[in-house]
LOLUMLO-142492 format. One line per 3 residues: number of its first residue (from 1); their letters; for each residue x, y, z of C-alpha. Coordinates in steps of 0.05 Angstrom, whole numbers, always signed. Layout:
BEGIN
NUM) a) X/Y/Z ~ ...
//
This chain:
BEGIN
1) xxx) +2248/+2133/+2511 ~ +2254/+2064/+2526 ~ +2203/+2044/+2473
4) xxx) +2232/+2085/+2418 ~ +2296/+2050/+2433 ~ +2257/+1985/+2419
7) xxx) +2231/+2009/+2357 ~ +2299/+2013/+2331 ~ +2324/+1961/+2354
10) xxx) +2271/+1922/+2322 ~ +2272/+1959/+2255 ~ +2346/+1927/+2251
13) xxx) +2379/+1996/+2268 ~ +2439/+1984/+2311 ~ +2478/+2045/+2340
16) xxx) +2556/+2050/+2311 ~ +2610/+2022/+2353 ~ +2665/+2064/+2363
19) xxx) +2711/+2041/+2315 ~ +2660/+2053/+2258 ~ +2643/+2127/+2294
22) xxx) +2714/+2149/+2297 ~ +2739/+2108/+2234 ~ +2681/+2113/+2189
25) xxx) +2634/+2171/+2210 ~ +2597/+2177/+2152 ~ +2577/+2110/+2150
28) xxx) +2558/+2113/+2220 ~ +2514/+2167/+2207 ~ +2478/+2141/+2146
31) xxx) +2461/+2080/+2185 ~ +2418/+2123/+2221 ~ +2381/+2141/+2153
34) xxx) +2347/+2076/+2169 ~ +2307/+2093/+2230 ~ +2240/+2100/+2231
37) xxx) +2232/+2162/+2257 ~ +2239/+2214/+2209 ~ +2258/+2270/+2261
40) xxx) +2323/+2216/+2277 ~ +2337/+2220/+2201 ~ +2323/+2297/+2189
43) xxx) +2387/+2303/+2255 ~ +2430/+2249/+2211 ~ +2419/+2296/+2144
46) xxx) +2451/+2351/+2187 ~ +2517/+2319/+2199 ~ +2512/+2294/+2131
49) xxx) +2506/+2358/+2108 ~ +2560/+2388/+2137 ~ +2603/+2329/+2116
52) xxx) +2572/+2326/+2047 ~ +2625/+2386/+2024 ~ +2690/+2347/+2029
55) xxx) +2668/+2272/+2028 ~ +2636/+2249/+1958 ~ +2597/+2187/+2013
58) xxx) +2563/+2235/+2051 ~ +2542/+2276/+1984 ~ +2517/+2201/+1958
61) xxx) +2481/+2191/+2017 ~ +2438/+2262/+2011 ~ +2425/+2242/+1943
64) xxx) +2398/+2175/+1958 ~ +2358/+2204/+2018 ~ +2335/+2269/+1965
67) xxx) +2299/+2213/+1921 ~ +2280/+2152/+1966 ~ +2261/+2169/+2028
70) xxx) +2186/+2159/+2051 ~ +2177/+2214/+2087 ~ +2167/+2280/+2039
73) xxx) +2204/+2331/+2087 ~ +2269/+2292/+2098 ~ +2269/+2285/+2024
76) xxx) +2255/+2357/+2014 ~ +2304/+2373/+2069 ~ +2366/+2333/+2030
79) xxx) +2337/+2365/+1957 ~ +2346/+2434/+1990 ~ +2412/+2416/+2021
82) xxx) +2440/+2392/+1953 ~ +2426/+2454/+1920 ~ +2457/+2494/+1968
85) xxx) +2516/+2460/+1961 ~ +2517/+2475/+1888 ~ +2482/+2412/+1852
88) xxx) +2417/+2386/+1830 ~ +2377/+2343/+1870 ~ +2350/+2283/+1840
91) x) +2271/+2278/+1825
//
């Protein structure tokens, strides 16, 4: 665990204070969009998800992920999450 943490940590992610967790949660949770490790992305696309409803960020943020993201099955993931909540993804 300890060398995962390093990984992070070297790849510029930072984990969210509290003020940003509490005050700005999607933000907080997009930052971990950024890791490395697609698994830690594909658990940030779930909050976003359920977020992605109500807050127009958190719907931005699936978008970006559905089109840019290097790994094929967390951009698959955020395509099929954006058309069950009633849009097209981006190609």
């Amino acid at each position: 665990m300890s060398s995962r943490i390093g990984t992070q940590k070297d790849a510029g992610w930072r984990s969210p204070t509290r003020d940003q967790l509490f005050n700005h949660p999607v933000e907080s949770v997009a930052a971990a969009l950024r890791d490395p490790d697609p698994s830690v992305r594909l658990r940030a696309l779930i909050l976003l998800g359920n977020m992605a409803e109500t807050d127009p960020q958190a719907r931005a943020a699936l978008e970006r992920v559905a089109s840019q993201d290097a790994d094929k099955k967390v951009r698959e993931t955020a395509k099929g999450m954006l058309e069950d909540l009633g849009g097209q993804a981006s190609n």
